[in-house]
N, C-alpha and C positions, 0 to 999 in steps of 0.2 A: 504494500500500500504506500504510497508516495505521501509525501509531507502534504500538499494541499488534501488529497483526500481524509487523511488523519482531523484537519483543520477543518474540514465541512462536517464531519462527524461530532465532533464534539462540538462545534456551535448550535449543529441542530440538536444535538442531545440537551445543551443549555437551556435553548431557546424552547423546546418541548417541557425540559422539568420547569422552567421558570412558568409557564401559560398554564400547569397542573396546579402550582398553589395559586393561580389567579382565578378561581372561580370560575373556571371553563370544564365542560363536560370529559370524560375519559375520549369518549367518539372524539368528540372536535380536538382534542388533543392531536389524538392521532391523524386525523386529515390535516389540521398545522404541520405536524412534524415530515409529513407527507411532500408538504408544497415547498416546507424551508430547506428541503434535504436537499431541490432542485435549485430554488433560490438562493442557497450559500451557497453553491456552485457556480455561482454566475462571478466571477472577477473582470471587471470592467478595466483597462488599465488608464481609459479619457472620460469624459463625460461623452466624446464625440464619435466613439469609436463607433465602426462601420457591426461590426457582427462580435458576440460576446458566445460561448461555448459550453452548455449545459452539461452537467455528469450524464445526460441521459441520452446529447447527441444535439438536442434539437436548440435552434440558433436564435438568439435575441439580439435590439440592438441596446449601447448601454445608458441608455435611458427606460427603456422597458425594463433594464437588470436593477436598475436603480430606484424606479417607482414600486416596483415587488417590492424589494426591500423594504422602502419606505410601509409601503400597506400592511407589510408582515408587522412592523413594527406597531402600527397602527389598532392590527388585531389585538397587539399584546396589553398596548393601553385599553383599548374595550375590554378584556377580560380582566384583567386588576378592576377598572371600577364595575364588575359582576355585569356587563352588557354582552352577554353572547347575542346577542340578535345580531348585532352591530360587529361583529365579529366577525360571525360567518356571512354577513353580506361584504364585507371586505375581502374575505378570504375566498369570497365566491368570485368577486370580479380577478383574483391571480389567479387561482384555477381555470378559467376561461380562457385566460394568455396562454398559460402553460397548455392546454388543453389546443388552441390554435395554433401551436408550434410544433407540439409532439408530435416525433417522428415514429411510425410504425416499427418492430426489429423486425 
């Protein structure tokens, strides 16, 4: 396993235990952990760059890599203050990305 992989693992592991003590359901946990595994794989190295390179293949560019972000973040504050609703309509519009990008194996 290569260093950046090692690095998207435990951020997702972070970012999943951290959304557990926030008042989010076990499900929604795991569909978070799901979406963040693909979105901590995104490393942008511009704000401007042309195409950014998902663990799972399929290509963003790094403003899409960096709105994920942003929303994932976003989820994590709705679940601290106990808003799942608001959560998973956040987490629903990056699933839809990720969803319009993924590439078949």
């Amino acid at each position: 396993m290569t260093t950046t992989s090692y690095s998207v693992v435990a951020s997702t592991f972070l970012l999943a235990s951290t959304l557990a003590h926030a008042n989010c359901s076990p499900t929604f946990t795991e569909q978070f952990a799901s979406s963040a595994r693909i979105v901590d794989s995104l490393r942008p190295d511009k704000p401007g760059q042309i195409r950014v390179s998902a663990s799972d293949g399929s290509q963003y560019t790094a403003g899409q890599a960096l709105w994920m972000k942003g929303q994932l973040q976003s989820v994590l504050q709705s679940c601290k203050q106990g808003d799942e609703t608001a959560a998973a309509s956040t987490l629903h519009g990056v699933n839809d990305l990720l969803k319009s990008h993924h590439r078949a194996p």
